[in-house]
C-alpha positions in Angstrom: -3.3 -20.0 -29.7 -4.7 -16.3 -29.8 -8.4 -17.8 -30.2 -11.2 -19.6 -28.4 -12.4 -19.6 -24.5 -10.3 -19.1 -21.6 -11.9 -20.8 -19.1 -10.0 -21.8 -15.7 -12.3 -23.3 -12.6 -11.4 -22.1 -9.2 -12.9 -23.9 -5.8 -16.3 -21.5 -6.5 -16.6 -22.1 -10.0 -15.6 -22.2 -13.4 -14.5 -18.1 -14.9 -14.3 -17.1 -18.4 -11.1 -14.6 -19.2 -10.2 -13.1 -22.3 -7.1 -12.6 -24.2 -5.6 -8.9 -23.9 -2.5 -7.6 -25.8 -1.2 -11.6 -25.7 -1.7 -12.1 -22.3 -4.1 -14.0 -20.2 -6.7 -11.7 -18.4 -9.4 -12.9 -16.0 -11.1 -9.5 -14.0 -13.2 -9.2 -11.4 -13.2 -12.6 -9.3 -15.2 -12.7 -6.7 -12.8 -13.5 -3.5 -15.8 -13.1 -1.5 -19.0 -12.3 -0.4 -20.3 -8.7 -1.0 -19.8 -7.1 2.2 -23.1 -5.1 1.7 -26.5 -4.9 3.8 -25.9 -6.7 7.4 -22.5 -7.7 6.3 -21.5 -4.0 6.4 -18.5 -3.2 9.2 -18.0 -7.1 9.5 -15.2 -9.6 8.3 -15.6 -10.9 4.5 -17.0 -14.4 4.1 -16.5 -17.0 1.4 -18.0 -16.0 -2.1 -21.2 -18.3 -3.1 -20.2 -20.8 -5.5 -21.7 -20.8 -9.0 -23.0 -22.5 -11.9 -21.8 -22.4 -15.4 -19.2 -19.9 -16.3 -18.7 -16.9 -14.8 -18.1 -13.9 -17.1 -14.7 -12.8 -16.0 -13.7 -10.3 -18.6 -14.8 -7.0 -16.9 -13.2 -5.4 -14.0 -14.9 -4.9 -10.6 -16.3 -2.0 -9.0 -14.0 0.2 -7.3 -14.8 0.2 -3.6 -16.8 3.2 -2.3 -14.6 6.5 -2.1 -14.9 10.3 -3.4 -14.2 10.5 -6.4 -14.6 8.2 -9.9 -17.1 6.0 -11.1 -18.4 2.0 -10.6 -17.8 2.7 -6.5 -19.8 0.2 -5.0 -19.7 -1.7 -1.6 -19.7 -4.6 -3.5 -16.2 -4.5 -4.2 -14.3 -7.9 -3.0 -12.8 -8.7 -6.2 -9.4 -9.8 -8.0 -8.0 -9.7 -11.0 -5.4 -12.5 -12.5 -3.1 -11.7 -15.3 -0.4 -14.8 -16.6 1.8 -15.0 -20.1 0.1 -16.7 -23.0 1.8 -20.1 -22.7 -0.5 -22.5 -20.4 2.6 -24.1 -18.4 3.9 -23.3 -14.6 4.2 -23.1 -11.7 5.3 -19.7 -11.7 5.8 -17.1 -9.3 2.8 -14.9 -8.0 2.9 -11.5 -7.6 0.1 -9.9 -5.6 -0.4 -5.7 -6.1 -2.4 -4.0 -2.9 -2.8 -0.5 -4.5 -2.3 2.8 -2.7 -4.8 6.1 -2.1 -4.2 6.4 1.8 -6.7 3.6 2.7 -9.7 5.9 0.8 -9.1 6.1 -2.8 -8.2 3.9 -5.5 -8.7 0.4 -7.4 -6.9 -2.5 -9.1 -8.5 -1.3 -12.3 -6.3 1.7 -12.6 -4.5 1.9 -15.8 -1.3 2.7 -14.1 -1.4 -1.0 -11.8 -2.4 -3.4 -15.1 0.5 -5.0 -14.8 1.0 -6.4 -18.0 5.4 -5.5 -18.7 6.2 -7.1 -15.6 4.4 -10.3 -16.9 5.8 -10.2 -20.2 9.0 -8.7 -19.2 9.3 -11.6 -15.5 6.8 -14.5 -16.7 5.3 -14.2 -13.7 1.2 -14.8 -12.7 0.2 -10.8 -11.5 -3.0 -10.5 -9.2 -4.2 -7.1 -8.2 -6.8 -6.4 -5.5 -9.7 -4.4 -4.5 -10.7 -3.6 -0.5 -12.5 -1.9 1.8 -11.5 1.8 1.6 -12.0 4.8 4.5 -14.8 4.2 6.9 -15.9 1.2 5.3 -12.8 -0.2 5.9 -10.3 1.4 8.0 -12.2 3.2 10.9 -13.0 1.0 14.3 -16.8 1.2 14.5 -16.7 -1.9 17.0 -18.0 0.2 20.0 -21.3 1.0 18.7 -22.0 -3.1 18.0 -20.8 -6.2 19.3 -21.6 -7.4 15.7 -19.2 -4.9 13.9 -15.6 -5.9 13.7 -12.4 -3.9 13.2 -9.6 -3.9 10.6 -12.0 -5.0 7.6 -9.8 -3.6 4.7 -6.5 -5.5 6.3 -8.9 -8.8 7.1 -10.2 -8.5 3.3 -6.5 -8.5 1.9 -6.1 -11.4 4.2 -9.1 -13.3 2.3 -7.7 -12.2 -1.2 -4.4 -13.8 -0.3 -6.2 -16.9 0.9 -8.5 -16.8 -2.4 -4.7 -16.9 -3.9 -3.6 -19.8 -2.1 -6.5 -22.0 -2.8 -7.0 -21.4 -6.9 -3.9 -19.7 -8.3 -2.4 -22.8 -9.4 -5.2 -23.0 -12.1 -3.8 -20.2 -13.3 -0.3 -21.8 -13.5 0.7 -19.5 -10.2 2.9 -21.5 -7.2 1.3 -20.8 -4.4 4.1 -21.1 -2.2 5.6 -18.8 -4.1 3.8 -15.3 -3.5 5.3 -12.0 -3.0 3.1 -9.3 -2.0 3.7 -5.5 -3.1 2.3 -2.4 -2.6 2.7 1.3 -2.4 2.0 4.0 0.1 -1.0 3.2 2.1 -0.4 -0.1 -0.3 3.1 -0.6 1.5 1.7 -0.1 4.8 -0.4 -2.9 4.0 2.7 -5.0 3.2 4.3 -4.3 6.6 0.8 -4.4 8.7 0.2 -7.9 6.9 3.5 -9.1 7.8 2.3 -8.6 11.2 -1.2 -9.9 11.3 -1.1 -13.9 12.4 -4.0 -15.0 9.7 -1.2 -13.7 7.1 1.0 -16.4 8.7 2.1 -18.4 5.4 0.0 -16.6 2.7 3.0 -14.5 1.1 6.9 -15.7 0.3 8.6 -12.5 0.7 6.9 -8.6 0.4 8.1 -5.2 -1.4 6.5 -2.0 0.7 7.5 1.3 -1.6 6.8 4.5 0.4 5.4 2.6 3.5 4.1 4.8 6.4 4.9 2.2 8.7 3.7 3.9 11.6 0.7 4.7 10.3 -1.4 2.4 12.5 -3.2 3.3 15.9 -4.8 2.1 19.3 -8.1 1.3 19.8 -8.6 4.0 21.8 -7.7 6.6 19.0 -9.3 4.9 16.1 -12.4 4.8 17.8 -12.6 8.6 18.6 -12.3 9.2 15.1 -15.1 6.6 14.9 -17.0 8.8 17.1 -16.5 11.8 15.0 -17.9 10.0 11.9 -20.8 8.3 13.8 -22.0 12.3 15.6 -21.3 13.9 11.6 -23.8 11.4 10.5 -26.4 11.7 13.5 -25.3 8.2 14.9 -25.3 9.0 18.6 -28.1 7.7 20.3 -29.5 4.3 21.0 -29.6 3.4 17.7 -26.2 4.1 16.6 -25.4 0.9 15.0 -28.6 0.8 13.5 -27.6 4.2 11.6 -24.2 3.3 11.0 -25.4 0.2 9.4 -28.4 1.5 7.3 -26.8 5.3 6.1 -25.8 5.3 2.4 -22.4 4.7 1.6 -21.5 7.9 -0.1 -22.5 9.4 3.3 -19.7 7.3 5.1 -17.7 8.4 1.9 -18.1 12.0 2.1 -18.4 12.5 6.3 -14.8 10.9 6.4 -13.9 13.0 3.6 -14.5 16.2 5.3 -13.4 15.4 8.5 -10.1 14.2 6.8 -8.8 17.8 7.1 -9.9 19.0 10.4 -7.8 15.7 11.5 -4.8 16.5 9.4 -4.7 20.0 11.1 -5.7 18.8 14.7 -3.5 15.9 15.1 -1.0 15.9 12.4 0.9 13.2 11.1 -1.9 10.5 11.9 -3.7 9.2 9.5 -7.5 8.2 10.7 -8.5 5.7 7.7 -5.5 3.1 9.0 -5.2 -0.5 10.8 -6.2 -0.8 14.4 -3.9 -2.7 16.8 -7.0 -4.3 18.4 -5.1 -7.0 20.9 -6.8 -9.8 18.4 -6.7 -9.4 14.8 -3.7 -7.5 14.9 -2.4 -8.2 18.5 0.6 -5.2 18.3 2.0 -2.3 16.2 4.0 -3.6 13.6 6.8 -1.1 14.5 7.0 -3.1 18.2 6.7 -6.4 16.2 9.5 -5.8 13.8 11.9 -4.9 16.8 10.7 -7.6 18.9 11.0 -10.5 16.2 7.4 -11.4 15.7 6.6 -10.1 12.6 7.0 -12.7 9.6 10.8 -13.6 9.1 10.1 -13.6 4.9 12.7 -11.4 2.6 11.9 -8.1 2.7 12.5 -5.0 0.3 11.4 -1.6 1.5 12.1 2.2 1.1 11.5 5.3 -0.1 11.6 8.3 -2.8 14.0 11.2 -1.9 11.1 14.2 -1.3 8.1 11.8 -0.4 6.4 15.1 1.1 6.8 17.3 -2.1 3.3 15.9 -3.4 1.2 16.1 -0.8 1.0 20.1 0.0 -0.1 20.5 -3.6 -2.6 17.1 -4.3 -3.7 15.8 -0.9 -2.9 17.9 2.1 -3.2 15.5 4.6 0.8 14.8 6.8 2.3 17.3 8.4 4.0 20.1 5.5 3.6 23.4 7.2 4.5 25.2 10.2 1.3 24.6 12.4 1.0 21.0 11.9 4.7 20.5 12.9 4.8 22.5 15.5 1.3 20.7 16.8 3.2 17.3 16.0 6.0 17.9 18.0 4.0 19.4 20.8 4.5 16.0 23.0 8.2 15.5 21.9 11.3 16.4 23.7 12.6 20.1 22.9 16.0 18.6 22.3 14.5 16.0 20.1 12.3 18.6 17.9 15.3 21.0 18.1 17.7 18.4 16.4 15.1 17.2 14.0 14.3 21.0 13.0 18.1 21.2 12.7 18.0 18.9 10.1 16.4 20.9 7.8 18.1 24.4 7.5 15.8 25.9 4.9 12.6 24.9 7.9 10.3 26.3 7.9 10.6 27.0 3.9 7.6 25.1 2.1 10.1 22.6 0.3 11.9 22.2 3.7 8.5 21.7 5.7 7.6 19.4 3.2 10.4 17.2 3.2 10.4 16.8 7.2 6.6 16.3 6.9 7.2 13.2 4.1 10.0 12.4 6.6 8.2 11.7 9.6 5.7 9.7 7.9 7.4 8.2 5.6 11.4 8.0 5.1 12.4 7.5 9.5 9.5 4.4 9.9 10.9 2.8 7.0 14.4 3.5 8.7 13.2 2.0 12.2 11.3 -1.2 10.4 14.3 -1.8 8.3 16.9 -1.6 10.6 14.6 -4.4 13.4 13.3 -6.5 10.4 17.6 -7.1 9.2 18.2 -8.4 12.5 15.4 -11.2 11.5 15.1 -12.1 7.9 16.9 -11.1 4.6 16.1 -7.3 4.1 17.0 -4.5 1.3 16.5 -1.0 1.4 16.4 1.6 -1.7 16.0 5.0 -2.2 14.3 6.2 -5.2 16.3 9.2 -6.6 15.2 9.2 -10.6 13.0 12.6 -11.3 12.8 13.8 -15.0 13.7 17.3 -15.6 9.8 18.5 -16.1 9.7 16.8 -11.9 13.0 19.0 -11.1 11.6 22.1 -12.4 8.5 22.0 -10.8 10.2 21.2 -6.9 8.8 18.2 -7.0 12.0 15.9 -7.5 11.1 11.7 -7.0 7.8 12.5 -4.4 6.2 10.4 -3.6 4.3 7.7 -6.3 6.8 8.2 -9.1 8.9 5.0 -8.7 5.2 3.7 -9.9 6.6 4.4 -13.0 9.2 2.2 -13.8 7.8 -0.4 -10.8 5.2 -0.6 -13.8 7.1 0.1 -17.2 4.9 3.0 -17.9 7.8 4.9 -19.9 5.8 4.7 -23.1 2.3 5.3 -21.5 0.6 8.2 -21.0 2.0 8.7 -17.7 5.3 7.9 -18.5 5.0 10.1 -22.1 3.2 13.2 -19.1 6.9 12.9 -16.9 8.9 12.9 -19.2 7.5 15.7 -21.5 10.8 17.8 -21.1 13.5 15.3 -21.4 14.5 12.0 -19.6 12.8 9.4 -21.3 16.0 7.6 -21.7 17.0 7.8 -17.8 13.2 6.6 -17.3 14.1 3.6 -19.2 17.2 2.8 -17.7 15.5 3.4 -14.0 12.4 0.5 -15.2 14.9 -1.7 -16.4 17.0 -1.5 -12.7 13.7 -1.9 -10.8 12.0 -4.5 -12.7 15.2 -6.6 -12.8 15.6 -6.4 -9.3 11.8 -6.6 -8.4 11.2 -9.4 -10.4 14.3 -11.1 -9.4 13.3 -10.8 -5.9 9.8 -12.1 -6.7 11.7 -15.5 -8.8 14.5 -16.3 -6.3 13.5 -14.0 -3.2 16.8 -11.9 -3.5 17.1 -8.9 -5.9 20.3 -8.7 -8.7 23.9 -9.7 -7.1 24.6 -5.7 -7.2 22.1 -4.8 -4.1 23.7 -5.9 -1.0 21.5 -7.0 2.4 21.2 -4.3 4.3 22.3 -4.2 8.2 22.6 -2.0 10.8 26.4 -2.1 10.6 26.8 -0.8 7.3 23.3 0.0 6.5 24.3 -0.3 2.6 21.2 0.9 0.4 21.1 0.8 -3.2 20.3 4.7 -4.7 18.1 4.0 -7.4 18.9 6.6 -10.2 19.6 6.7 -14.4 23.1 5.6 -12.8 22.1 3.6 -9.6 24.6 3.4 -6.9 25.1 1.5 -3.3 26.2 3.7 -0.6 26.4 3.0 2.9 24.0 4.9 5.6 22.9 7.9 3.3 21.0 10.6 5.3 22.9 9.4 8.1 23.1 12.5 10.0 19.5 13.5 9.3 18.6 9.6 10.6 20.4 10.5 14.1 18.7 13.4 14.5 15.3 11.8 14.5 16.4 9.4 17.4 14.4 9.4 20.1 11.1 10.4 18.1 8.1 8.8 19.2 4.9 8.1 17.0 1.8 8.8 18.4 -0.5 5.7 18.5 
């Protein structure tokens, strides 16, 4: 059973996978074209069939960003993991990584996926997508041939690459949850919003969403403007420019503007979805309330001090005084002054960095929640769980650590990092209640019988910790002291 070819033929072709750790790996798919040369800043397109068998063994290259190696433009691939045994259909689990739309890849250790196949017997796709400018910034104003929103309109075409050939694989393809974390979860809630999603996806998990985190035309394409007069794109042959500069440029323009943005207009977020009136006709805050976002299952939530990380490993939300003070300049006084309230130690650095992974994080996730229950089966968590090494340093569950036991990385090198001064038995217990109720969710579209819907009446949210717990409205008085809080857009 453990020896020969694994060979499985999708609609392009035939790919050869490999065997890894008894599972069945096939890396790097091609879900389409390469979005390179006069396909840059425009919507993927099929892959080109092939001949033969495709080597499928190797991951992809990461899409272009700062740091790391293999970052290529040519990065539309996927990568399919599925138990040993050759029998199905099972359920499908899609992973859209995080790295706030400029950093990351499918091919990080951490996202491999392999305990929640063993541990669910479920078939595990993970992605790769346009990253920062490449991606996320609306060039369309410079060309009538560049289009907008190509990292959410390449998750779209890996979730359509999913429909059409995961049942080789011995996936169900009506049976799909998408997941994702951070920039990852916005994808989750931006998809659910975005009409050529319509029927790809079952039921989604956003963890640590910035749900908000998605802008007008108007504003994405200043920020475009900034990028296109950094490069010397600003005469009549702009487009020409942005089309033709190297990559890395792109890369490391948008990577220096990054913080003259995050101190100019805090708590937006320039590498981010678009709501262009066609792709994405709305914000997905305005579709949640209003009904029009995709009535599928939802789970969705947070970690108790999102903002913790951020002042330390990427400044870029609002955790200091001058940003939140510059956020709030267009806000109510008695709105900021009840917010401020709600945070006594403000403007300490832990206290400035709560409200900052707040605002961004937490209260969107509260507003989407609270519109999506009135539509569709919905659960919200908190992720509590932090290992003593995570106490002691102030960081307590920020933001990224449920990753953890979302993955079963308690015996990795991760996990082995966290828990290098105690709590590798609460880390343990904490994988086993999120994979059970992830996986649950992703098999039957409800989590375990213990985590009860949530709804605006009760607002019941399950407190994931070594001892998890249900309790009704938590934060509640810090939730009413945001109302009235308006993002920016």
């Amino acid at each position: 059973m453990n020896d020969g070819p694994i060979d499985v033929t999708t609609r392009s072709g035939t790919l050869h996978g490999v065997r890894s750790d008894g599972l069945r790996a096939w890396r790097g798919i091609p879900y389409a074209a390469p979005p390179i040369g006069s396909a840059r800043f425009r919507a993927p397109q099929p892959a080109a069939a092939w001949s033969g068998s495709r080597d499928a063994t190797r991951f992809g290259s990461r899409a272009s960003q700062k740091r790391g190696k293999n970052n290529s433009e040519d990065c539309l691939t996927l990568n399919v993991l599925a138990p040993e045994q050759e029998s199905g259909p099972r359920p499908v689990m899609v992973y859209i990584h995080g790295g706030a739309y400029v950093s990351g890849s499918s091919s990080d250790p951490l996202y491999r996926g392999d305990h929640l196949v063993r541990r669910g017997n479920v078939v595990f796709v993970s992605i790769n997508y346009r990253l920062g400018a490449l991606g996320y910034i609306d060039f369309t104003e410079f060309s009538d041939g560049f289009q907008s929103n190509l990292g959410l309109r390449d998750q779209v075409a890996a979730l359509q690459w999913v429909h059409d050939n995961i049942a080789a694989f011995g996936g169900d393809p009506t049976n799909v949850t998408i997941f994702g974390e951070s920039s990852g979860g916005n994808a989750v809630t931006t998809l659910m919003c975005t009409p050529a999603a319509a029927g790809l996806f079952a039921r989604g998990i956003a963890e640590s969403p910035p749900v908000a985190s998605v802008y007008s035309a108007k504003r994405s394409q200043g920020w475009a403007a900034d990028v296109a007069e950094a490069i010397g794109a600003t005469g009549s042959d702009a487009a020409d420019v942005l089309a033709s500069v190297p990559a890395q440029r792109l890369v490391d323009v948008t990577h220096d503007l990054t913080t003259r943005w995050a101190d100019e207009q805090p708590g937006l977020r320039a590498t981010a979805p678009v709501v262009d009136g066609d792709y994405l006709p709305q914000h997905p805050l305005d579709a949640f309330a209003n009904g029009s976002a995709a009535q599928v299952p939802l789970i969705i939530g947070t970690n108790s001090h999102e903002g913790r990380f951020f002042p330390r490993f990427l400044n870029i939300i609002p955790t200091n005084h001058d940003r939140i003070e510059l956020m709030f300049a267009e806000t109510e006084p008695r709105v900021k002054a009840r917010a401020l309230a709600a945070y006594p130690d403000y403007p300490g650095k832990h206290a400035a960095a709560d409200l900052g992974g707040d605002v961004v994080f937490w209260e969107p996730t509260v507003l989407c929640a609270q519109s999506h229950a009135e539509h569709a089966p919905t659960y919200c968590y908190r992720y509590d769980y932090a290992p003593r090494l995570l106490h002691l340093t102030g960081f307590h569950a920020t933001h990224g650590t449920e990753l953890l036991a979302v993955f079963g990385a308690v015996d990795d090198l991760l996990g082995r990092a966290a828990t290098l001064l105690g709590g590798r038995a609460g880390l343990r217990a904490v994988t086993d209640t999120v994979q059970e109720h992830w996986l649950s969710f992703a098999q039957r579209g409800v989590p375990e019988s213990s985590w009860p819907a949530y709804t605006t009446e009760r607002r019941e949210t399950l407190i994931i910790d070594q001892h998890s717990r249900v309790e009704s409205d938590p934060l509640g008085d810090r939730r009413q002291a945001w109302l009235g809080y308006h993002h920016r857009r």
